[in-house]
PAROTOR-151578 format. One record per atom (N, C-alpha, C, O): x, y, z. Coordinates in steps of 0.05 Angstrom, whole numbers, plus 5000, padded with zeros to 4 digits. Layout:
XYZ...
END
This chain:
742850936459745451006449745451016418744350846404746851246412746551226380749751246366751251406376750551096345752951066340754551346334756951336328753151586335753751926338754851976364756652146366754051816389755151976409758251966415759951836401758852136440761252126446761751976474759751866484764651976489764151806503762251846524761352076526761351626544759651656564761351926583763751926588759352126590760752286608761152246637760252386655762352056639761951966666764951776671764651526672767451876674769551886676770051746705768651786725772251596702772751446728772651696758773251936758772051576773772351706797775451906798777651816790775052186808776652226820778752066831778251996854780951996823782451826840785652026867785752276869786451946873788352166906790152176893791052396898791752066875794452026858793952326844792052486846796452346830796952646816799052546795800452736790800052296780801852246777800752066755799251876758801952176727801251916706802451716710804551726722801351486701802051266701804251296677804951516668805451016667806450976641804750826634803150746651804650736606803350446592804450246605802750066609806550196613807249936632806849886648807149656657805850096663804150076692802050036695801249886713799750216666797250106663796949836648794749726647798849756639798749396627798849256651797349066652800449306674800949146690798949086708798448856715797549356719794749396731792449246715790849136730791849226687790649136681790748866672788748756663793448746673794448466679792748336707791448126710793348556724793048366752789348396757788348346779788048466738784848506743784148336725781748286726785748186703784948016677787847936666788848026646789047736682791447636682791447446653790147246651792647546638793347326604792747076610790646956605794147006618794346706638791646496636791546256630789646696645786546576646786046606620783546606622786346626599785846696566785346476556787146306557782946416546782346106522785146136515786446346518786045886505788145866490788845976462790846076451786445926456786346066426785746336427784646436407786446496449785246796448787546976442789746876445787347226435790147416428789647626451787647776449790947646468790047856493792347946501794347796499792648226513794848406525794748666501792848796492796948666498797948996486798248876454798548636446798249046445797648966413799949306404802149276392799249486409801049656399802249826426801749726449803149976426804550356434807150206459807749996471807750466457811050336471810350376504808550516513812050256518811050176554811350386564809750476581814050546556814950766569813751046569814551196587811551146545810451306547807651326565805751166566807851626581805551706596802251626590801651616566800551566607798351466592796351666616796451656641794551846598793752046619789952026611788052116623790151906588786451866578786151626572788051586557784651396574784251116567781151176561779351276574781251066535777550936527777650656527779650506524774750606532774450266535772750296513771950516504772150016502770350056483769449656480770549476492768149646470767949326459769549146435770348906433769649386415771149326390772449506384772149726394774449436363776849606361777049646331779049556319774849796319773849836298774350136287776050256301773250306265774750526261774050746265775350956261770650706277769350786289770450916317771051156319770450756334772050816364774550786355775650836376775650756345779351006338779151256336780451436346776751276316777351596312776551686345778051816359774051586354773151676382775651836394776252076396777251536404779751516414781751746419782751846439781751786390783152016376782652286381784452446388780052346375778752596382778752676404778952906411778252396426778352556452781552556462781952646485783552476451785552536463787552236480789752196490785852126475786251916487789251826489790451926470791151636508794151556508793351186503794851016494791251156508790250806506787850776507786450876524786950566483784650506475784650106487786149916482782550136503783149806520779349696508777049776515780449446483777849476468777549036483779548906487774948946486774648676496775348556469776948366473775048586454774948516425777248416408777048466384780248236416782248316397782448466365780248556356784248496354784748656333785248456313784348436290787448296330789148046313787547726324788747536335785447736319784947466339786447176320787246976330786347246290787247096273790047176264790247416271791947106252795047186245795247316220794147216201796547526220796547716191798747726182800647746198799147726161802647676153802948016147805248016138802048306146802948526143800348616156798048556153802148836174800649106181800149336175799549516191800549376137801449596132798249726123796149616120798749896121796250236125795250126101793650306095794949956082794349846058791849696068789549706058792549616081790249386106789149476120790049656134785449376125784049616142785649536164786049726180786549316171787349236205789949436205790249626220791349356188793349586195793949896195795850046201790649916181790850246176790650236204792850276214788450186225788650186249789950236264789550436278792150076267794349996271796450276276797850336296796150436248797850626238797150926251798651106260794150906249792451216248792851146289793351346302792750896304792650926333795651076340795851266355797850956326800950946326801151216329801551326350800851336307800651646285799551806306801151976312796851806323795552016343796451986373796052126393798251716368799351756400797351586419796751666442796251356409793551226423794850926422794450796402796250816444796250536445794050346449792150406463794150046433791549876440792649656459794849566460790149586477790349326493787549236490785349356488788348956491786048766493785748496519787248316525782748586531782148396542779848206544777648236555780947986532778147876523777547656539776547676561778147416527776747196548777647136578776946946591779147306584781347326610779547596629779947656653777647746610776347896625773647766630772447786651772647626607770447406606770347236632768147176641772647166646772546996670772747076698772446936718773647396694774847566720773147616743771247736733772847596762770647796783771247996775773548056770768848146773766548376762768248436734769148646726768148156723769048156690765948166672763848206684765848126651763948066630761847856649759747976654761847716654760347536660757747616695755347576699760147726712758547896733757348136721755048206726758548236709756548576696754448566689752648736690754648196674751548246665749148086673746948056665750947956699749047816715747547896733745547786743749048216740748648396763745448576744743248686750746648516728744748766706742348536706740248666706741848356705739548246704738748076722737447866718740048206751738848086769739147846785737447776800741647686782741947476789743647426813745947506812742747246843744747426865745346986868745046806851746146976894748246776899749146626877748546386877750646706856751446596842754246496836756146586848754546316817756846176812758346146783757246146761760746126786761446086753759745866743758345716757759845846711757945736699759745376699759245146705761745536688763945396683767345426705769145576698767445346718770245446732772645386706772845216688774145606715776345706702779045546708780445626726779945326693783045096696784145336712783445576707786045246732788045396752789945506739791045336725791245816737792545866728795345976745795346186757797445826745799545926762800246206778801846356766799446286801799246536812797046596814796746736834794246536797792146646801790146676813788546586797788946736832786646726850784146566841782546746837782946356836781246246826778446256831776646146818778346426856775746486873774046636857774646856849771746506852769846666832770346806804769446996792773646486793772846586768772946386749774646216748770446426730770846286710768546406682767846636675768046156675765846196650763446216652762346016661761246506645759146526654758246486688759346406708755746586681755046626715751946486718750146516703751946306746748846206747747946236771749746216788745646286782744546336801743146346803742146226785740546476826737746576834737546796822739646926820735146916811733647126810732547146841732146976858732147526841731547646871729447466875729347316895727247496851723947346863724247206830725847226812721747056834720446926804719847136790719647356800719547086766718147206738717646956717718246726716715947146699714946976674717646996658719247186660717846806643719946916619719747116600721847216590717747196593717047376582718347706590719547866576717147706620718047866634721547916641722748136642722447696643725447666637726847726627729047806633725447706603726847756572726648046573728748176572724048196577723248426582726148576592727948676579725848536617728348576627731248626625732748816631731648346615733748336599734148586574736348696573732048646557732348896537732749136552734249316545731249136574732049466582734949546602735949746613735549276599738249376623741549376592743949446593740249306576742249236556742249456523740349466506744749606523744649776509742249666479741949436474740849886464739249786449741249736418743249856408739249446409740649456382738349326368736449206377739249376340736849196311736249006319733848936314737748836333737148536335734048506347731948396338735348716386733048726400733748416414735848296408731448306434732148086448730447846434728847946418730447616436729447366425728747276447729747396466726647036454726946806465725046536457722946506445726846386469725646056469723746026492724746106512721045926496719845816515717445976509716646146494716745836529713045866542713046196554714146206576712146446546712846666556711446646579713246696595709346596595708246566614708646346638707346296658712046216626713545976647714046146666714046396666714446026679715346246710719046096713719645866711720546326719723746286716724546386751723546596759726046236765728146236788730146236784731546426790730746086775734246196765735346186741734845986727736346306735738046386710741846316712743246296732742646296680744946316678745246466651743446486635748346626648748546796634751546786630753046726649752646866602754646836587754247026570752047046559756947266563756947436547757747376525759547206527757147436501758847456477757347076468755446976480758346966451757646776428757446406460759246276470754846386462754346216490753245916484752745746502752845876455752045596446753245366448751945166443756145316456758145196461757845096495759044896502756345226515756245166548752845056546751245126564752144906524748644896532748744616560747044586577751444436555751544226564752144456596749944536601753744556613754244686629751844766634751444686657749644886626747645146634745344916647744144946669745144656625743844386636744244246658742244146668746844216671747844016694747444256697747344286673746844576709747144766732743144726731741644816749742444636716739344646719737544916725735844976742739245066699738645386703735745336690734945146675734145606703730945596678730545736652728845726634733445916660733346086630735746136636736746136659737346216602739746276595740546466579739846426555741546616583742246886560744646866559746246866577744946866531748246946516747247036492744947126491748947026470748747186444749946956427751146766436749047056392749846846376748446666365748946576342746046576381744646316379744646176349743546296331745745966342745045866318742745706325741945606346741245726290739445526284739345186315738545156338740345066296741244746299741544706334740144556346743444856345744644846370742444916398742544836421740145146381738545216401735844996393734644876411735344986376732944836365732944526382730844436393735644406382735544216391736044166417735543956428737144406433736844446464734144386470733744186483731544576461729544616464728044396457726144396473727844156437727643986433727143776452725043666459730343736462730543576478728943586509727843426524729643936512727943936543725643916540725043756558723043986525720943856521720643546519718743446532722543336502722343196504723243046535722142846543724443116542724642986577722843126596722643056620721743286588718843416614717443276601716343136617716643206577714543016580714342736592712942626608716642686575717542316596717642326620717342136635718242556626718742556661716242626676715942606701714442706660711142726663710843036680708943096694712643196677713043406691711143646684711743786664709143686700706443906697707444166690709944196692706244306684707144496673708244646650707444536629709244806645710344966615712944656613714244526629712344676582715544456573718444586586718944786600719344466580722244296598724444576591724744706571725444586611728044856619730444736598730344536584732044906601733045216603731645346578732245296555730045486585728845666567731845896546734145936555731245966530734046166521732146496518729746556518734746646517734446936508736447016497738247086512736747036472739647116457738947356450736747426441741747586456741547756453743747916430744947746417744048056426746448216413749548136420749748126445751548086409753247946417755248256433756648226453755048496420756248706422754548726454755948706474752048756454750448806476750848656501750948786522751148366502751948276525754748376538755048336562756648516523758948476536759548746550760648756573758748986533757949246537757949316569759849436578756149236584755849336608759149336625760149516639760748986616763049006630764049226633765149266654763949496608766849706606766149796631767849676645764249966652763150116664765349956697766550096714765349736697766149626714769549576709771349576726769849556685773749566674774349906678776749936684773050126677773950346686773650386714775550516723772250326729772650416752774450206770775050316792775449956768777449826774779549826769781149716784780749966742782550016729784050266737786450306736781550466748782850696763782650686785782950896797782150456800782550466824785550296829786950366848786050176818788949996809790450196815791150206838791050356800792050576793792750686814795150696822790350816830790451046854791450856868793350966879791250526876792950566895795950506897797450366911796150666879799950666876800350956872802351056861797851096882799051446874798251486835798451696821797551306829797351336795794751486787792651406795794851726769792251786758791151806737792351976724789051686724788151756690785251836699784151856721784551876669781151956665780751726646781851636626779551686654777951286644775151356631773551456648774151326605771351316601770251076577771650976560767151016583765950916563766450926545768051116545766250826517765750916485762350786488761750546492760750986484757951046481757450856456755550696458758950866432757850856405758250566405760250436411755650456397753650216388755650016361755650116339756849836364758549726344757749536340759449376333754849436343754649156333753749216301752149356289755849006295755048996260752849016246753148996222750549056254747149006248746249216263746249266287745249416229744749706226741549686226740449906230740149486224736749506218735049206222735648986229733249326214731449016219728549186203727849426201727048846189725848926185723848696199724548466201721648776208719648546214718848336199717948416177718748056201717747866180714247836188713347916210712747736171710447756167709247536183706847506183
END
């Protein structure tokens, strides 16, 4: 994918409906697939701009809600732009066109393109962020990483934070990681990992978007490798530390001590979810008779344009 293209051509299914929705119908549909409710506390999620009552007949998904995918937005026509990413995650005292946030804000208003956001409430959903990219690298009886506090009305069955489980068969980590790069849009970063490349890995756990904060979770699930994005210095160094230091005391043969890591692109882990928020989103829809055209945003937005090799 190159930050030139347009969206993925591959538009939600046909759906039997003939009948636009409104924006209050597609908020509400996409309420009940990633209910607020389940939202970190500290997260900013739902509708951010465009009024309830107008028709919504094109939706782009995208990861970020940058100025990049507006114009996308824009060009193709779009009635709502539904980005994982808030706009406002922090509080702004003016939205005015003076401000890149609010030029945003203005130029979405101005072309007729409302925004919604679903972020850590899609992070915890079945076939949210967390299954998309567990599915994508392979990982089957699995479980939340983290279960998700009960949220009044909400179905809690298979949802929460990150995902852990079996791989189909063994692999080396190496091979893993391998893996992991080709199922995951490409970026500068490219993939990293911690461990012995020739360890052999059974199960895995996985967390989209910034994952250094669950090392204690990924440990009590006694995963062998872990992919999220973000990795700091300090936080991974001393994961890795420590599991070496207890496979040795524990006299345990073999490559040093689990959870091996693979940090990837923070834009890149979350990516695969859109593919799965459009075709649930229009299936919401159809079955109330409702119809839109739902697509990808193709274009690559992780902040990190290059790389150079160190010596």
């Amino acid at each position: 994918m190159s930050s030139s293209d347009t969206p993925a051509p591959d538009p939600s299914p046909e759906p039997s409906g003939t009948t636009a929705p409104t924006l209050a119908q597609v908020v509400r549909a996409l309420d009940g697939l990633y209910p607020p409710s389940t939202a970190e506390g500290w997260d900013a999620v739902g509708l951010v701009a465009g009024d309830p009552a107008v028709p919504v007949r094109k939706v782009l998904f995208a990861v970020d809600p940058v100025t990049a995918v507006v114009d996308q937005a824009l060009d193709w026509g779009a009635d709502l732009l539904v980005t994982h990413h808030p706009l406002f995650l922090r509080g702004v005292s003016s939205v005015a066109a003076t401000t890149f946030k609010g030029s945003v804000v203005h130029r979405l208003l101005t072309g007729g393109c409302a925004l919604h956001v679903a972020h850590t409430n899609a992070d915890a959903a079945p076939r949210g962020v967390a299954d998309a990219l567990a599915d994508l690298v392979g990982i089957t009886d699995r479980r939340p990483l983290e279960v998700s506090a009960a949220a009044p009305g909400v179905d809690e069955v298979g949802r929460g934070i990150g995902r852990v489980g079996r791989l189909a068969e063994p692999t080396t980590l190496a091979d893993f990681a391998r893996r992991v790069a080709a199922a995951l849009p490409a970026t500068a970063q490219g993939i990293r990992f911690s461990g012995d490349p020739d360890a052999t890995v059974t199960t895995a756990a996985v967390l989209g978007g910034s994952g250094d904060g669950y090392f204690d979770a990924v440990r009590a699930a006694d995963a062998d490798v872990y992919v999220t994005s973000d990795l700091r210095h300090h936080p991974a160094s001393e994961l890795r530390e420590r599991a070496e230091f207890e496979a040795r005391a524990a006299g345990t043969d073999g490559p040093a001590g689990t959870p091996f890591l693979v940090d990837t692109a923070h834009y890149a882990s979350e990516w695969p979810w859109l593919r799965y928020a459009v075709e649930d989103l229009a299936a919401a829809l159809a079955a109330d008779g409702l119809a839109i055209e739902a697509r990808v945003s193709e274009l690559v937005t992780d902040p990190w344009t290059g790389q150079v090799p160190s010596r």
